[in-house]
N, C-alpha and C positions, 0 to 999 in steps of 0.2 A: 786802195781807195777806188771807189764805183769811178767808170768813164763811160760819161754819157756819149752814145753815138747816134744818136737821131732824136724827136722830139718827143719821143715816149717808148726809147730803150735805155738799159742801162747794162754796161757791163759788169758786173761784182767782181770783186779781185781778193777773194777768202784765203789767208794760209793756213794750212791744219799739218797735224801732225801724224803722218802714218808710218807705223813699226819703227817709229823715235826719228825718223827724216823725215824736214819740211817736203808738202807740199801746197802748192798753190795752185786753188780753182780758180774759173769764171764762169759761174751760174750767171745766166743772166735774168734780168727784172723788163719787163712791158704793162703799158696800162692804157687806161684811158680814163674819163667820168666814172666808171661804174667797177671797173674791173684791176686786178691789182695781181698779175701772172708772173711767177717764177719757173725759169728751167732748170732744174737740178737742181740738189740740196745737201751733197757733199758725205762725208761721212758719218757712221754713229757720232754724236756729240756734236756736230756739226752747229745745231741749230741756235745757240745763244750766238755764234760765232755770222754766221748767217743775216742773222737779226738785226745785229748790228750794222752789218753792213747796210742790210736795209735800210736802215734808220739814216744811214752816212747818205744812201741816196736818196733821202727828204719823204720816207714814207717812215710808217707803221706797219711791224710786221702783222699787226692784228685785224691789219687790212687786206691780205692775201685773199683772194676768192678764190683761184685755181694755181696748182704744180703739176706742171707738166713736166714727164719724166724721159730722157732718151732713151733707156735702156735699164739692164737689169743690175747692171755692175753697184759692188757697196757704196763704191765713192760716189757716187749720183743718186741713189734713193735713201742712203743712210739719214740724212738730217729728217727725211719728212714726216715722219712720227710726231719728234721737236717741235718744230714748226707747227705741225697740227693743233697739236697743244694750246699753241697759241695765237692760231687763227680755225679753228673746230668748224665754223661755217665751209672752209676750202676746200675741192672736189680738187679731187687727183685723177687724171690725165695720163695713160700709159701704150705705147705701142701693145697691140693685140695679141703679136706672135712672143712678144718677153713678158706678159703679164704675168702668165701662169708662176714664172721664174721670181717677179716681185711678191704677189700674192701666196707663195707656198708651197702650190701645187705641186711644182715641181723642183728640183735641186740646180741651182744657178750653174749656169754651164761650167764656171773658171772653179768653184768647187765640187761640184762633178770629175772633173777630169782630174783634180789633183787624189780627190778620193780613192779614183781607179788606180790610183801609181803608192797609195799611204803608203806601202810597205817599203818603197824605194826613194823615197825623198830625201830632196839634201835638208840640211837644218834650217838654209834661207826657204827653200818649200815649206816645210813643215810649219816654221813661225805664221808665212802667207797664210797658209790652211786654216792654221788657228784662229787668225786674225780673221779671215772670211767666214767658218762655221760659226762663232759667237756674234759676229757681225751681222749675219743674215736670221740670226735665232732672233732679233730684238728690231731687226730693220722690216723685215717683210710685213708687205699690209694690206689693206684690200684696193683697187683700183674703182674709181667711181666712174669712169669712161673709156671705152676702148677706142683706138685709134688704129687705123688702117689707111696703106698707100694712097696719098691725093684728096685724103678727107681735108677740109678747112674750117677752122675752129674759128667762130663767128666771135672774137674778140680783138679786140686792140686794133681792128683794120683788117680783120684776116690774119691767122696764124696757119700754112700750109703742112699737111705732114708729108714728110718725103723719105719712105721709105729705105733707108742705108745699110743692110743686113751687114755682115763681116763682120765685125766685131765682137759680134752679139747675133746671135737669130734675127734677132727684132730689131736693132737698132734704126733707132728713128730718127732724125734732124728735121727743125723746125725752119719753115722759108716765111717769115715777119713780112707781109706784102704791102703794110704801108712804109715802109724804110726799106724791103729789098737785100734787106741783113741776113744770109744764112748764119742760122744758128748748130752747128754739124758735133755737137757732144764730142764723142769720139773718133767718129769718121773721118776726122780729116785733122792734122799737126802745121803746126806750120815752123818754116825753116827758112828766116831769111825772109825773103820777098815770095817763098816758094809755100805753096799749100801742098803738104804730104799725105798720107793716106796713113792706117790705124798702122798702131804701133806695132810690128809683126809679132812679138813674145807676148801679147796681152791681145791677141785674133784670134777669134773661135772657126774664122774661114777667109783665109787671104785672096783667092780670085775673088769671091763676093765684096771683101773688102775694097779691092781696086778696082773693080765694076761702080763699087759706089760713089767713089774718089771722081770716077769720070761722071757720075750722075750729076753729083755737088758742083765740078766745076761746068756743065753745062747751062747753070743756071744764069738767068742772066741777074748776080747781086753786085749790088755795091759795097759788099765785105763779107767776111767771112769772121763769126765769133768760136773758136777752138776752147774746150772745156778747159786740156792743161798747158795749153799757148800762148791764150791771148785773141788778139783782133787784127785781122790784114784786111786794110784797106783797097779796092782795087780802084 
């Protein structure tokens, strides 16, 4: 079920199904008068699932005007095709340095590197590979806006981009300046009362990653939304 945490956020709480184990996102929803902003959009097939949830937090998904993406990973840009579908007005929002990686250009870092090892993968690699190369044939798509360190998207109050690399090359977290809510994708996990930093077996660069970690927590928020965590309040 969505939990609303301020007066024009919302958390979504999607479970989906990757390589046959539950997982559960939290994309999150902002708005205002004019405007109807999702962050992340989960995996291929994601988006009836998505929608719903929408719908649970008292919108229309046909009312999206912009998805903002953190990064290049499947389980964050997979649904937005979906969704497009069914809001086609909506302008997609992506960090500059992982666009390429969304849009094509280039081969997404986590399947990249498994590529370079095909010949030597265990069968749990191999299924991943699979699941990522078919995933990213039908996921990748054009980006309508680029986004770069300390730009502020003139929506919902200000939406701040704060640049998070580690992860991802590009990874980006969004700082929601009328609620003060960091929105940190995958940069940052939470453990307890404790905000951790990206998951080390799923980092494309771990000092940059806990360079980040201390970026996010010098923020001065009044919580932190984590994509496969949840919400900590401070």
């Amino acid at each position: 079920m969505p939990m609303k945490l301020a007066h024009n956020v919302e958390m979504l709480e999607v479970t989906l199904t990757r390589s046959g184990q539950p997982m559960t996102i939290y994309p999150t929803l902002t708005w205002n008068e004019a405007h109807l902003v999702l962050i992340d959009t989960g995996l291929p097939g994601a988006g009836s699932a998505i929608a719903r949830a929408i719908a649970d937090a008292g919108f229309k998904v046909e009312d999206l005007t912009e998805i903002l993406l953190t990064h290049q990973d499947i389980d964050h840009i997979g649904g937005t095709r979906e969704l497009l579908a069914l809001a086609p007005d909506a302008k997609v929002y992506a960090p500059q340095v992982d666009a390429p990686y969304i849009d094509g250009a280039k081969v997404p870092t986590k399947l990249a590197t498994l590529e370079a090892r095909k010949a030597n993968l265990t069968t749990e690699e191999e299924a991943f590979y699979h699941m990522l190369k078919e995933g990213f044939a039908i996921a990748q798509l054009p980006v309508d806006t680029l986004l770069k360190d300390g730009d502020v998207i003139d929506l919902c109050g200000g939406i701040e981009t704060v640049f998070t690399p580690g992860h991802t090359p590009g990874h980006t977290s969004y700082f929601l300046r009328s609620s003060q809510i960091m929105v940190a994708g995958d940069a940052a996990n939470i453990e307890g009362q404790r905000l951790k930093g990206s998951n080390p077996l799923m980092t494309w660069d771990m000092k940059l990653a806990d360079e980040s970690l201390d970026k996010l927590k010098a923020y001065k928020s009044s919580g932190v939304i984590s994509y496969h965590t949840g919400y900590l309040k401070y």
